[in-house]
C-alpha positions as a printed NumPy array, in Angstrom:
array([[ 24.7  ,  80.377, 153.345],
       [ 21.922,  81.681, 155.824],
       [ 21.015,  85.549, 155.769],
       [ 22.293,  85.194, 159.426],
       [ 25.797,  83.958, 158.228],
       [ 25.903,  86.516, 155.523],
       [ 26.553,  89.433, 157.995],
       [ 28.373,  88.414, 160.302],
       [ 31.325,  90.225, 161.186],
       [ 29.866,  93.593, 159.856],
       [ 27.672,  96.406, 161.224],
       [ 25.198,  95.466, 159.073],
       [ 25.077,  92.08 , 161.658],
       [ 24.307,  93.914, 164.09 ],
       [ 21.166,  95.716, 162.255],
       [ 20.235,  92.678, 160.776],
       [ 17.187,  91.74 , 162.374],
       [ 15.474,  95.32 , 161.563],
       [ 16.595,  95.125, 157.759],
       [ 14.172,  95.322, 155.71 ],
       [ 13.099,  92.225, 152.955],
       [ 14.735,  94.479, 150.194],
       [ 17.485,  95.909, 152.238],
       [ 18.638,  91.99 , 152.951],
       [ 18.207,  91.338, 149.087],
       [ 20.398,  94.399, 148.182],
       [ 22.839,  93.288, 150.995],
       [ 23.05 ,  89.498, 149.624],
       [ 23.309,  90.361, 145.936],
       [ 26.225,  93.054, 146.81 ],
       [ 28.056,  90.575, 148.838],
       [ 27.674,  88.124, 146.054],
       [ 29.78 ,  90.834, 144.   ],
       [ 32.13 ,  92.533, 145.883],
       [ 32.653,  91.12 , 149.209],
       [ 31.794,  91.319, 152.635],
       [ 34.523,  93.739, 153.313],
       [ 34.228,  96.099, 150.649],
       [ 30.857,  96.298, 151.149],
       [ 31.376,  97.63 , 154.891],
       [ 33.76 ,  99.902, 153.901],
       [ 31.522, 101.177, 150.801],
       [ 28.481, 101.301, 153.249],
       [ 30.324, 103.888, 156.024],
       [ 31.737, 105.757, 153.301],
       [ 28.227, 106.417, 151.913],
       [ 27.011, 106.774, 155.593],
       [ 29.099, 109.478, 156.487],
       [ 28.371, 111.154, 153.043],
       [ 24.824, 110.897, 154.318],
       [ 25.134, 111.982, 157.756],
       [ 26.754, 114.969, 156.524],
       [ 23.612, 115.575, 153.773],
       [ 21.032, 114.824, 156.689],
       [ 22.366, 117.842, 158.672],
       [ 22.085, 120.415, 155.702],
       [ 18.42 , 119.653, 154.668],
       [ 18.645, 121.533, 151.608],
       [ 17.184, 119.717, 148.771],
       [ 19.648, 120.972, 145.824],
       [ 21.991, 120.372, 147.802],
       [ 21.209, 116.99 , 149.182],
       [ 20.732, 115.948, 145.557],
       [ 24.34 , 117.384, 144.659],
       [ 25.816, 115.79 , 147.596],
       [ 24.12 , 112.577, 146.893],
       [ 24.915, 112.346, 143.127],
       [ 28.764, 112.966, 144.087],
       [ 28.525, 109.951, 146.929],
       [ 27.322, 108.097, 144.101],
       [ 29.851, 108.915, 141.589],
       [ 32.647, 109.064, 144.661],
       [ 31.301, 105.078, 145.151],
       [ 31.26 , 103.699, 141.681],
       [ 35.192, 105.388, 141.342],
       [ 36.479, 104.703, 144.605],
       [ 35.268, 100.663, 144.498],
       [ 34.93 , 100.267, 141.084],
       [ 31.625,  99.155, 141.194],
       [ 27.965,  99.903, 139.088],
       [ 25.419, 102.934, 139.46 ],
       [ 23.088,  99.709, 140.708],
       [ 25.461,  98.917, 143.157],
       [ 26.167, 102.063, 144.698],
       [ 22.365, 102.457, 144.63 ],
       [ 22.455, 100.051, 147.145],
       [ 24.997, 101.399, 148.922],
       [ 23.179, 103.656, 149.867],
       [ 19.861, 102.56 , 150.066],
       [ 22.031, 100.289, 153.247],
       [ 23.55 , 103.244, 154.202],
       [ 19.874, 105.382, 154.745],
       [ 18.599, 102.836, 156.308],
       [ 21.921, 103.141, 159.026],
       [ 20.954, 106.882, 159.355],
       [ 17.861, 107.089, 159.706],
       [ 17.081, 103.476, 161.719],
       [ 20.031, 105.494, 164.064],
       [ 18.305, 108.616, 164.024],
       [ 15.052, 107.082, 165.554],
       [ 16.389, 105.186, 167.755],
       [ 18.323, 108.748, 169.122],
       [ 14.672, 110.054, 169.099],
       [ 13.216, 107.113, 171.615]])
């Protein structure tokens, strides 16, 4: 399977030509282990968690709010700290590839 075929039918698809080399890789290996699907739905769970940390800007409390995502992740889809590591290391990438494109 091509890193093409690999995401399509998600968002991610559509971002897929701006991914970076090691966002791909975490993408691949987390499809590999949980699924297209799950991963989608794991990705805008941790997005939203991280939209709502972006607006706050307050480093404790980014760091709270982003060790609860993680924890909320590896409970809610039963998955590894690695995993939801790269969750959200897809997730950041979203926000912040959104938030400069917003700032073009």
């Amino acid at each position: 399977m091509t890193t093409n075929q690999s995401f399509q039918g998600t968002q991610t698809e559509k971002d897929k030509d701006y991914l970076p080399a090691s966002v791909k890789q975490a993408f691949l290996e987390l499809q590999f282990r949980m699924g297209r699907n799950r991963i989608e739905k794991a990705i805008n769970f941790a997005y939203g968690a991280l939209v709502d940390q972006k607006i706050g800007e307050n480093t404790e409390r980014y760091i709270a709010l982003r060790q609860e995502t993680l924890q909320s992740l590896n409970q809610q889809f039963d998955i590894s700290d690695e995993q939801s590591n790269a969750i959200l290391l897809l997730a950041a990438w979203r926000v912040d590839h959104e938030m400069r494109e917003r700032d073009r």
